[in-house]
N, C-alpha and C positions, 0 to 999 in steps of 0.2 A: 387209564382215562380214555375218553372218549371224544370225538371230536377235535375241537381245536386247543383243548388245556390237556398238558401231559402230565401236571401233577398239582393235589394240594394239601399242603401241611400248615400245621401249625408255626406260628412266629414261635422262634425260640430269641435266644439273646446271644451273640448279636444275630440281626435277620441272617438267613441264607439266601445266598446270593449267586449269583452265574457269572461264568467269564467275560467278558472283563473286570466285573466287579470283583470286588474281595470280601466287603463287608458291609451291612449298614445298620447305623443303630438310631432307632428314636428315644431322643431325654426329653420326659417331662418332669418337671420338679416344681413343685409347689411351695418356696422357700418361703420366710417369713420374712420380716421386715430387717434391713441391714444397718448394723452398726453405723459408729462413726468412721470405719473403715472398710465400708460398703461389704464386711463380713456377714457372719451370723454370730450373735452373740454369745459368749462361752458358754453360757452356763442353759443353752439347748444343744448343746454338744457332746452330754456328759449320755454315756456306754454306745457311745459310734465306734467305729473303726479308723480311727481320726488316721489318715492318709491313704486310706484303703476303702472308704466306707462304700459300697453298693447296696447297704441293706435293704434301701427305701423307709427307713425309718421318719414316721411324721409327715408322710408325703414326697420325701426328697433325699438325695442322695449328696453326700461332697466329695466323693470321687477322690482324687488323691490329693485336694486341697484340703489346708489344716484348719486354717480361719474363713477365708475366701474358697466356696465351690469352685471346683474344674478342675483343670489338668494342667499342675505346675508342667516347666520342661524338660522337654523328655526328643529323643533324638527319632528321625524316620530316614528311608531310604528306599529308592527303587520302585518307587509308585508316589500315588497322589490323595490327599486329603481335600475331600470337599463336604463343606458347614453350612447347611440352610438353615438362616434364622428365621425362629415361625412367632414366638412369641421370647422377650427379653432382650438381655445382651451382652456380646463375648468379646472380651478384651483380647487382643493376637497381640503377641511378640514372639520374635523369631532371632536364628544367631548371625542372618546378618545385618541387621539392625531393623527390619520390616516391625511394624505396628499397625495397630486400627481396634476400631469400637465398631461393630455393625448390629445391628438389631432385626428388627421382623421384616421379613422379604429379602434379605440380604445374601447373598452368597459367597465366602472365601473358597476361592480354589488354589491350591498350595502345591505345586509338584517339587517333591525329594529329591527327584535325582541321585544326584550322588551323594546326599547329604545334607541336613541339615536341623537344629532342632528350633522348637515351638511348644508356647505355652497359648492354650486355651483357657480365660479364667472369666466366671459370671460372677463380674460385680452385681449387686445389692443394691441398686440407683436407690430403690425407695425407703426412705425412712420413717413412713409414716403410714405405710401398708406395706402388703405381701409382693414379694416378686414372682412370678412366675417367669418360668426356662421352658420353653420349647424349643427344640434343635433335629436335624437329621446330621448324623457323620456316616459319612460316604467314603470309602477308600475304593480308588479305582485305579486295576494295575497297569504300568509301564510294559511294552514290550523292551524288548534286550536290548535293542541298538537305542532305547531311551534312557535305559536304567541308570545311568551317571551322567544324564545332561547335567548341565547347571541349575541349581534350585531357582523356582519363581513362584512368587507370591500373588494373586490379586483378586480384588474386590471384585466382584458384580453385584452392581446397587438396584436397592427393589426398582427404582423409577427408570433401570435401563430391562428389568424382566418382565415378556409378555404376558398380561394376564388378561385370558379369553373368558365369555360368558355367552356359556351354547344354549338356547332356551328351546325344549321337546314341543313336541303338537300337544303338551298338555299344557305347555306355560311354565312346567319346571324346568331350572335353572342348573346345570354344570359350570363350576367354574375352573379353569385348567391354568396354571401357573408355569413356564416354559422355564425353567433351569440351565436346561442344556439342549441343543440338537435342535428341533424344530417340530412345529402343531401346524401343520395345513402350509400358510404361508406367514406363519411366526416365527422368527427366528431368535431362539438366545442367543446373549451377549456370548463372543467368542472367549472360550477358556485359555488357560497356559496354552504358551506356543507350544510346547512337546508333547501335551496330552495326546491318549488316544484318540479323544474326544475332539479334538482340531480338525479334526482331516473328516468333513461330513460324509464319506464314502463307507466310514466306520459303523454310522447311524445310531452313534451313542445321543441319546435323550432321557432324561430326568422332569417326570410332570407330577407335578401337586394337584389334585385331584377334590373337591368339592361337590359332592351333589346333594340339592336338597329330598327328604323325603318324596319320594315315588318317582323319583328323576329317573329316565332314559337317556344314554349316549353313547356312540359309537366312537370308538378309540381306531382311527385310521392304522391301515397296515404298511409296518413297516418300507421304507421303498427299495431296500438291501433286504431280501428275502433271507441270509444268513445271519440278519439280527435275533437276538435272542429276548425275551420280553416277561418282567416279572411283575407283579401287580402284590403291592403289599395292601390289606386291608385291616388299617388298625383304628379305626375311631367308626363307631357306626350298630347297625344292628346286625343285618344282613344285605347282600346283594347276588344280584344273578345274574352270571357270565355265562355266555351264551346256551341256556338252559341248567348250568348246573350254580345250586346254591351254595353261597358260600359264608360261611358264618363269621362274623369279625374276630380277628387275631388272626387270620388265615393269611397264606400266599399264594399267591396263582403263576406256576408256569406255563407260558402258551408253547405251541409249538413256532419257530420262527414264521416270519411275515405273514401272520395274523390280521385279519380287522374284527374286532370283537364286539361286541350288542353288550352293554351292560346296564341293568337296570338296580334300581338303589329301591331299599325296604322303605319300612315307614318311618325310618330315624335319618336324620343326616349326617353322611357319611363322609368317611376322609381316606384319600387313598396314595398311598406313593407310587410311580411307574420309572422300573429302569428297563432301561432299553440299550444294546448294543452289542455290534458283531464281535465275535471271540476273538482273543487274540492269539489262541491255543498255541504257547509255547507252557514248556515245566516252570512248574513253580517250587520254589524253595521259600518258606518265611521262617522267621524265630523271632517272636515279639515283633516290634515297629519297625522290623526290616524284611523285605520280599525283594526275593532277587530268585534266578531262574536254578543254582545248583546252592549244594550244602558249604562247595568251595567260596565261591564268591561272599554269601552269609559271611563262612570265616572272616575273609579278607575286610567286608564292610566294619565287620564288631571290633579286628584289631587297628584300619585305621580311626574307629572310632574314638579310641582309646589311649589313638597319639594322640589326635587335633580335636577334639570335642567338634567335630563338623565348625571349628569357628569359635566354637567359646562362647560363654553366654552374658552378651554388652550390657544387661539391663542389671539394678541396683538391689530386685526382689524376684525370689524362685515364682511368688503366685504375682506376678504385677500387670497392675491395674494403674487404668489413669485418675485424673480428675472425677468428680462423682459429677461435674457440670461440663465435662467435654459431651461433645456432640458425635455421632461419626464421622470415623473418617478412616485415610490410610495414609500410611509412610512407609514408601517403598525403600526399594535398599543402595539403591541409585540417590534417594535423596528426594523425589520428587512426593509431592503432598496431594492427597485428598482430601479436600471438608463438604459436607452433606447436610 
């Protein structure tokens, strides 16, 4: 490639991603209206893959819940999970007693450490229409000397995330959603104490991306020139980075410390942006564990196998709260969030 994008390909599943990242996936699900157990009802269930299902059958996936969509629990290790809610809502439990309901604008950022497991599960609030699931899962890795801190959980609530609205010399409108890291003099809410993402020297940032038809805007350059910068473009027609077109489902890597000219087609587009300096040590994974060698892996999966990371306190593998709770959290400490 030429200029300032060194490469663009197609979205596959899950996105490709750059160091620090590991992974990212966008869920839409267009579920239908939920039981009296804020499920889907049996009898739309019949030739899924019921525990396994990816197929997109009917609009929508359940993933490795039976009754209730999401991801009963399952253990991680040695990195972090972060969950932007764009549309619906995802009930968290965790094995040391961590809970919460968050919905659209919302952010759970979860670091493993050395352990621990979680269950992601989208109740069904509506009984009398469709639910709709929108989500980003973000996994972003631990350097070494982080890999077995202690697990931490916590919310970043839409009304603590910056949302900007940059209007061009024509009147069209960008609007930039701040996640993580910082937009000019925006700053997101500060992540887990141990992320990479803590220490703003790193220049990890995560922006949600809006522009309407024929919108112009410039995405500032990084101010750690060794940041690495990836532009997912998945809702939209087409757009153009700095002269070259880029057709929707694509991904854009630039080259580091970038400022980029983008301009948006004649549809309204949606875009994700990760941003962040490498942390370039080896990497080792095997399913929901990334750790730096093949040895350590071992070591994680056999104390897995003594301690279940803690054991799981809660009463149900897919649980879910009240169908009338509201957001919130409950940390492991004890301490409460309501919203």
């Amino acid at each position: 490639m030429k200029g300032k994008i060194l490469a663009i390909e197609a979205l596959q599943l899950p996105w490709q991603t750059e160091d620090p990242f590991l992974l990212a996936v966008h869920h839409l699900d267009h579920y239908p209206k939920g039981n009296e157990k804020m499920g889907v009802e049996q009898s739309e269930l019949a030739g899924r893959n019921i525990g396994h299902d990816f197929a997109g059958q009917n609009g929508y996936n359940m993933y490795h819940g039976k009754t209730i969509p999401g991801f009963p629990y399952h253990p991680h290790r040695g990195f972090e999970t972060i969950t932007i809610g764009k549309q619906g809502f995802v009930d968290h439990t965790d094995s040391l007693g961590g809970a919460g309901r968050f919905g659209a604008g919302d952010l759970q950022w979860m670091t493993a450490g050395k352990g621990i497991q979680h269950s992601e599960m989208f109740p069904l609030l509506h009984s009398d229409k469709p639910n709709t699931l929108e989500i980003f899962q973000i996994w972003i890795n631990l350097p070494s000397k982080s890999k077995l801190v202690e697990p931490h959980y916590k919310m970043l609530w839409k009304e603590s995330i910056p949302k900007i609205d940059e209007i061009d010399n024509k009147g069209k409108k960008t609007t930039i959603e701040v996640y993580a890291g910082s937009y000019k003099s925006n700053l997101a809410p500060q992540p887990t104490p141990d992320s990479w993402a803590a220490n703003p020297d790193h220049g990890v940032a995560i922006f949600s991306v809006k522009m309407e038809a024929n919108a112009q805007w410039i995405l500032p350059a990084p101010a750690n020139e060794q940041v690495r910068n990836t532009l997912y473009f998945y809702s939209g027609n087409s757009i153009d980075v700095e002269g070259e077109k880029i057709a929707v489902n694509h991904l854009v890597k630039v080259k580091p410390g970038q400022r980029l000219h983008i301009t948006n087609g004649d549809k309204e587009a949606d875009l994700l942006i990760l941003q962040g300096k490498p942390i370039n040590e080896p990497i080792a994974s095997r399913g929901p564990f990334v750790m730096n060698t093949e040895e350590e892996l071992s070591q994680g999966f056999a104390e897995y196998r003594k301690t279940q990371f803690g054991g799981w306190p809660w009463s149900a593998t897919e649980q879910v709260f009240d169908r009338a709770k509201g957001r919130f959290a409950k940390y492991a400490d004890g301490t409460t969030e309501e919203k």
